[in-house]
C-alpha positions in Angstrom: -32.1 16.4 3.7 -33.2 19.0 1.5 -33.1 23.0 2.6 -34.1 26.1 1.2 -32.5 29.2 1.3 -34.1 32.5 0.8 -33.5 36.4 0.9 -30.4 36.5 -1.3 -28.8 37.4 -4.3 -27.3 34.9 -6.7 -24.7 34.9 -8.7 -24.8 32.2 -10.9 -22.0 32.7 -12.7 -24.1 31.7 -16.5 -23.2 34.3 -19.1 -21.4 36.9 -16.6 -23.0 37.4 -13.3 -26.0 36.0 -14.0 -27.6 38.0 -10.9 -30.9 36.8 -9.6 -32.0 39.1 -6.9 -34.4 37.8 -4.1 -33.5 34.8 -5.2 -34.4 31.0 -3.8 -32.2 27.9 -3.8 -32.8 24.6 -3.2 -30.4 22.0 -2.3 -29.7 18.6 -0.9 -26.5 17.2 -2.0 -27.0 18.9 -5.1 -28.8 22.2 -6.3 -32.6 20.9 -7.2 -34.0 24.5 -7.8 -32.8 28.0 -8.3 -35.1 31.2 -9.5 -36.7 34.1 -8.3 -38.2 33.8 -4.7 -41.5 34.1 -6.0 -41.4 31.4 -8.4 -40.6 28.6 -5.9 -42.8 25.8 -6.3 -45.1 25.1 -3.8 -43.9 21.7 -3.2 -40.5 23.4 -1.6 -42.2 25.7 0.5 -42.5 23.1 3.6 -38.2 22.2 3.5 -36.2 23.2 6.0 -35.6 27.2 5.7 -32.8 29.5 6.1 -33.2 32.8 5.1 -29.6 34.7 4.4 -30.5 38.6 5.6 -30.0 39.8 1.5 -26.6 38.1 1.3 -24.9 37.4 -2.0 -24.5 34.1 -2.9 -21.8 32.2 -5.0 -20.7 28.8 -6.1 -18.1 28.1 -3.7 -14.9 29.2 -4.9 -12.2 27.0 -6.8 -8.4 27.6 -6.4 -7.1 25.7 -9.4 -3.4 25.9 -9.0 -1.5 25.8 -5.6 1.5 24.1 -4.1 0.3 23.9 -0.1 2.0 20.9 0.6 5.9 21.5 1.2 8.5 21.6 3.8 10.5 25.0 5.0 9.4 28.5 3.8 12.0 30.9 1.4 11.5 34.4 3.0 15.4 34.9 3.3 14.9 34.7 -0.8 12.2 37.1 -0.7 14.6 39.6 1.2 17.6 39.1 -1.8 14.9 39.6 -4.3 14.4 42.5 -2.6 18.2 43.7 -2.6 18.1 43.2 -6.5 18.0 39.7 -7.2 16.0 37.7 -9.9 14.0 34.3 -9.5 16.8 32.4 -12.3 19.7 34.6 -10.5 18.5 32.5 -7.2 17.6 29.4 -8.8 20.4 29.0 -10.6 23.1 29.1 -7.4 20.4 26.5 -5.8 17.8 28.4 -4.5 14.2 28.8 -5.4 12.0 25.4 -5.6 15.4 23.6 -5.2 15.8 25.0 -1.5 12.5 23.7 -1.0 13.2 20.2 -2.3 15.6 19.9 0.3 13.2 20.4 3.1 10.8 18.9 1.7 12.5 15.7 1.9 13.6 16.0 5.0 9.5 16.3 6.5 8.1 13.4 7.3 4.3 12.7 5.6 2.8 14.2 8.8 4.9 17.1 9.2 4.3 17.7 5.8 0.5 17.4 6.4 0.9 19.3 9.9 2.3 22.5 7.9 -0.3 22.6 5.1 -3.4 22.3 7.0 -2.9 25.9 7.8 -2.7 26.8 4.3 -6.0 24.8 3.5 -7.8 26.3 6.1 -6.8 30.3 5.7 -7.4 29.3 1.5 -11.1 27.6 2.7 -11.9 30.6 4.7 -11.6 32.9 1.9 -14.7 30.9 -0.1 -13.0 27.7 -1.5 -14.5 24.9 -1.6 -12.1 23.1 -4.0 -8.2 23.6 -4.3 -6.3 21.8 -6.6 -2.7 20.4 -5.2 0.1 20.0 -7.2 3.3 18.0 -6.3 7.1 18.8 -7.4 8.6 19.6 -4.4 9.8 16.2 -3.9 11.9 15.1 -7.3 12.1 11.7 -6.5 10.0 8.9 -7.1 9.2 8.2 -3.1 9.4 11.3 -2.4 6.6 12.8 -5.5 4.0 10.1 -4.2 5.0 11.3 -0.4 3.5 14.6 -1.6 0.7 13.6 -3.6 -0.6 10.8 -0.7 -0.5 14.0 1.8 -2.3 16.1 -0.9 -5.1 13.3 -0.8 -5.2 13.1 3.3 -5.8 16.7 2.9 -9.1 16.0 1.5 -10.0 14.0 4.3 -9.6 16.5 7.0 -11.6 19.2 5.8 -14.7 20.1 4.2 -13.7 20.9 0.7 -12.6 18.9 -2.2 -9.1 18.2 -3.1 -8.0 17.4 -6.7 -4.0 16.0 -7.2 -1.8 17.4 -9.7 1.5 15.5 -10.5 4.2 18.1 -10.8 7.1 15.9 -10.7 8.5 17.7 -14.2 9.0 21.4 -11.9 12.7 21.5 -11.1 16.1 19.4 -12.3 17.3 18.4 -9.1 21.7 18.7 -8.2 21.9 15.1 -8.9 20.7 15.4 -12.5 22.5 18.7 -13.0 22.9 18.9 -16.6 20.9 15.7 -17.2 17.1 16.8 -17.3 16.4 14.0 -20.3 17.7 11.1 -17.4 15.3 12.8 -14.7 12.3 12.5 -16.9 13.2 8.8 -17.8 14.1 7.9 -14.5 11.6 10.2 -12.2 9.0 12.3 -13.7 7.5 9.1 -15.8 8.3 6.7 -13.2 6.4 8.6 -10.4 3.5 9.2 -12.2 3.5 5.8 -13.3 3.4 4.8 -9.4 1.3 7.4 -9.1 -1.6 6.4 -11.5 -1.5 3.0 -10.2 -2.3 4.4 -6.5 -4.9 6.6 -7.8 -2.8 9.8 -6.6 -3.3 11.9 -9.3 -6.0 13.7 -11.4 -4.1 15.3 -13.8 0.0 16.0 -15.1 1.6 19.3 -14.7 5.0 20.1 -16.0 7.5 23.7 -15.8 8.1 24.2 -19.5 11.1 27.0 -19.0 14.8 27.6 -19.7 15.8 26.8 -15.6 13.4 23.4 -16.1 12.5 21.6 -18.8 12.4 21.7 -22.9 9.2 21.3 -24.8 10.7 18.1 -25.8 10.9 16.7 -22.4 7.6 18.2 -22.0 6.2 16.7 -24.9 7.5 12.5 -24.0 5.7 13.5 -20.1 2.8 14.4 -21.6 2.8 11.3 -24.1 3.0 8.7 -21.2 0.1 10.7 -19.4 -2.1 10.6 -22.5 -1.2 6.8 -22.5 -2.7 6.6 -19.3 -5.5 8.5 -19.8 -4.5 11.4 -17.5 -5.2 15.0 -18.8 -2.1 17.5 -18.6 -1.4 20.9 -17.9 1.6 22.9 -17.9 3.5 26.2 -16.5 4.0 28.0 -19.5 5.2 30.9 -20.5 6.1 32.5 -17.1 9.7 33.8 -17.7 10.1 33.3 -21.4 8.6 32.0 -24.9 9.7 28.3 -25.5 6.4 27.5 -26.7 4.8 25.6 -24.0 1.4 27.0 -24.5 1.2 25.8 -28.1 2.0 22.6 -26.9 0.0 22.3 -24.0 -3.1 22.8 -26.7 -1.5 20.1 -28.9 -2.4 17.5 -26.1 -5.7 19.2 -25.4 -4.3 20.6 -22.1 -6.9 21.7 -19.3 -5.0 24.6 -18.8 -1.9 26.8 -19.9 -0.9 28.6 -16.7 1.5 32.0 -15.9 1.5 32.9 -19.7 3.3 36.6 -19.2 5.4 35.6 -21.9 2.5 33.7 -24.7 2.6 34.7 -27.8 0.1 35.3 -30.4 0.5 31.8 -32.0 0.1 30.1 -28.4 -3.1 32.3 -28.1 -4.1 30.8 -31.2 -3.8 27.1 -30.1 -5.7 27.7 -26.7 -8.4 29.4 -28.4 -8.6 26.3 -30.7 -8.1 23.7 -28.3 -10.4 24.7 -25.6 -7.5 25.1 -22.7 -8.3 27.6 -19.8 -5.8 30.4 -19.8 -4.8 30.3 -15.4 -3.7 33.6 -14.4 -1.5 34.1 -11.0 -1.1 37.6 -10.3 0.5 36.4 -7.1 3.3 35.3 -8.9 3.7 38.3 -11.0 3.8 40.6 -7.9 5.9 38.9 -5.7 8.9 38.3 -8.4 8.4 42.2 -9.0 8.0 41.5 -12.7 7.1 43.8 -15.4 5.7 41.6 -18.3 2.2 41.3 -18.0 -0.3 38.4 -19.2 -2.0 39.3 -22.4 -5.3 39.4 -21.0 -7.0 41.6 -23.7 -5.6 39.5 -26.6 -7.0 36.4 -24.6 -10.4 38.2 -24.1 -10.5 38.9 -27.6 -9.4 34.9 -28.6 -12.2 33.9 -26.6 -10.3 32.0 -24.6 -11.4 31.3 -21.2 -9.3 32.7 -17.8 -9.1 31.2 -14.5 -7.3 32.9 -11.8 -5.7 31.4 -8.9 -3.3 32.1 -6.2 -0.2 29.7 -7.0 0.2 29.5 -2.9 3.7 28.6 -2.8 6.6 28.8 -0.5 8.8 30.8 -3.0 7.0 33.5 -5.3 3.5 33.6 -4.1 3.5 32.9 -0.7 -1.0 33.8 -1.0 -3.7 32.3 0.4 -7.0 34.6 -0.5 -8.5 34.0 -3.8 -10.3 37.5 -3.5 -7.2 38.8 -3.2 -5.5 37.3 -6.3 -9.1 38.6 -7.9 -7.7 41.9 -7.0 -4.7 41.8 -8.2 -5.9 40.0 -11.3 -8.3 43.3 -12.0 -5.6 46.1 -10.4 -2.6 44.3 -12.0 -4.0 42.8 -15.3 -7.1 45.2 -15.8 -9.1 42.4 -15.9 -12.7 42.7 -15.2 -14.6 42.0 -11.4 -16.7 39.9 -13.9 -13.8 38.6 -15.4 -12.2 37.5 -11.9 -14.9 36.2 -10.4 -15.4 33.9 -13.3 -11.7 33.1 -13.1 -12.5 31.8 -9.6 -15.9 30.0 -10.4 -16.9 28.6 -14.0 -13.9 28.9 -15.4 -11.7 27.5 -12.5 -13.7 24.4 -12.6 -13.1 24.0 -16.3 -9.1 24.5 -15.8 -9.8 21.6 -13.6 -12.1 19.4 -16.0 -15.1 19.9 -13.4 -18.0 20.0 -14.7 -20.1 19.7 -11.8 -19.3 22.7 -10.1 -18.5 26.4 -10.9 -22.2 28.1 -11.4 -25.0 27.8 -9.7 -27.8 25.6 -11.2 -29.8 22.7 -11.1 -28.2 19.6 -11.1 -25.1 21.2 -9.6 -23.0 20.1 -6.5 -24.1 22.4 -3.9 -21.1 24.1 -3.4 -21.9 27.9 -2.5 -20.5 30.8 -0.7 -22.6 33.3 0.9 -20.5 36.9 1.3 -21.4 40.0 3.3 -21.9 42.1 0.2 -24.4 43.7 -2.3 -22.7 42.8 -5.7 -20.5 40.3 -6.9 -17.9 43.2 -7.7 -17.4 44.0 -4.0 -15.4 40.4 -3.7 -12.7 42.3 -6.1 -12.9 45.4 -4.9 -12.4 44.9 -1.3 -8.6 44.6 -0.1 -8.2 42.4 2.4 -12.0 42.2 4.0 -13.1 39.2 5.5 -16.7 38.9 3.4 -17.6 35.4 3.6 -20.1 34.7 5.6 -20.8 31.0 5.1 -20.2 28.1 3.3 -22.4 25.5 2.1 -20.3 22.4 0.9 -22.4 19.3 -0.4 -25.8 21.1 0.6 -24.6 20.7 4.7 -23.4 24.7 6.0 -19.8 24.2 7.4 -17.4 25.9 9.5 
């Protein structure tokens, strides 16, 4: 059933803000009009009506890189960081994501889904209304499609949707130690083989790093999920400069994600091929790094940025996509704009939505509506709880 909703801002999110004040929307599954209140045709005037008290309103937020689903949590690692310690320093001596591997597959499927419904829920009641999952924690065939079949259940439990991201290329586990060309053979090609055939995934990830995998290893993954028509994209870029960017772009990646380390030639191929650039300031502050993203060379590329909140168990234990809008502007001096975007239009291109991410007609009728005045207040704010409502398909949920 159609509704209309009056006495509110929008943000549509179409070239910047896009702010309509005393704005109208109306909406069934799908956004059928949007304009200023006093251009609503008459034929909408009789629909159900809900009228917001001034509130701003939002596509739904999209969190277009996380890792919910896992077993365990590291904060005895976040404690050695503390004492001096560095990410490789831990994952090397078999810490970091390989700590989690190990409880991860120990968890049964429900257990697993048990632990990250929390997760879902606290990242849903910050906005989203579509988180992207990836897998990787599992580094086994059975146990890769383990994680992606929970990621999917996910889906089903909650208002909000769920896109799949195989991941299986994240870590080399002990019993490939030294043998990272035999994993992706034998695992990473083989589980997203099984994984296509299921329907489990929407897209291929892969860790492109010196403590993970070579760009050559990178680039056979990413042959086999072109061969099945699957779009990739990769960590890049996070700790140092192998390249990964460039060759993300190569396949026509949807995204290039971390980046504190991308050069000016991998800014070059995004810009050319189109890839969203994902920045996780979560990531950057928990590891205590100092190398920054090149945001202002990316804004002056032209190359789109997402931002997201990399919820993991290990270096960004986040769940609030305002926040990582924050730290994204406090951090990396990008704009509210900029983050806000990052979270909307451009977070549903990094994910190869185009259905979803600004508010117009023809639109899914995903929306937040936030206690605020402007759009910039949702960056601004440290740790407020704004959101008032979400609208998910049309229907208002919890």
């Amino acid at each position: 059933m159609a509704i209309l909703l009056t006495d509110l801002t929008a943000a549509t999110m179409q070239g910047g803000y896009g702010l309509l004040p005393d704005a109208a929307i109306v909406m069934d599954g799908a956004i059928r009009w949007i304009g200023p209140r006093a251009d609503l045709p008459a034929e909408y005037g009789a629909l159900p009506h809900s009228a917001l008290g001034g509130r701003l309103v939002t596509p739904a937020l999209i969190d277009c890189h996380t890792h919910i689903v896992f077993g365990g949590n590291r904060a005895a690692e976040f404690e050695l960081r503390l004492q001096g310690a560095s990410y490789e320093e831990i994952a090397r001596k078999g810490g970091g994501i390989l700590s989690t591997v190990t409880a991860t597959r120990a968890a049964t499927p429900e257990a697993l889904v048990a632990a990250a419904l929390p997760r879902l829920d606290a990242i849903m009641a910050q906005g989203a209304g579509t988180v992207e999952i990836k897998s990787g924690y599992g580094l086994t065939v059975a146990d890769e499609l383990k994680l992606l079949r929970a990621a999917r259940h996910l889906g089903t439990l909650r208002p909000v949707t769920v896109t799949t991201t195989h991941l299986a290329a994240h870590a080399i586990p002990p019993e490939y130690a030294g043998r990272a060309d035999a994993y992706i053979d034998e695992v990473a090609i083989p589980s997203l083989a099984a994984a296509h055939a299921e329907g489990l995934v929407d897209a291929v990830d892969a860790f492109c790093e010196g403590i993970a995998f070579s760009p050559a290893q990178v680039e056979r993954l990413f042959a086999h999920a072109r061969s099945l028509g699957l779009p990739v994209k990769l960590h890049a870029e996070q700790l140092s400069d192998l390249g990964g960017a460039a060759l993300a772009a190569r396949f026509g990646a949807q995204s290039a994600d971390h980046l504190e380390y991308l050069s000016a030639t991998g800014i070059a191929a995004m810009a050319a091929s189109g890839s969203v650039a994902v920045i996780l300031p979560g990531a950057f502050y928990t590891l205590r790094e100092t190398q920054m993203p090149p945001v202002a060379a990316l804004r002056a590329a032209g190359v789109p940025m997402a931002v997201a909140t990399d919820c993991n168990p290990g270096s960004s234990p986040m769940t609030s996509l305002p926040l990582a809008m924050n730290m994204a502007c406090t951090l990396f001096r990008m704009t509210p704009e900029e983050a806000l975007l990052g979270t909307t239009a451009h977070a549903a291109r990094a994910l190869g939505l185009a259905d979803r991410g600004t508010l117009a007609a023809g639109q899914r009728a995903d929306l937040a509506v936030w206690s605020a005045d402007h759009p910039a207040e949702l960056s601004y704010r440290i740790g407020a709880e704004a959101l008032h409502a979400r609208y998910i398909g049309g229907r208002l949920v919890a």
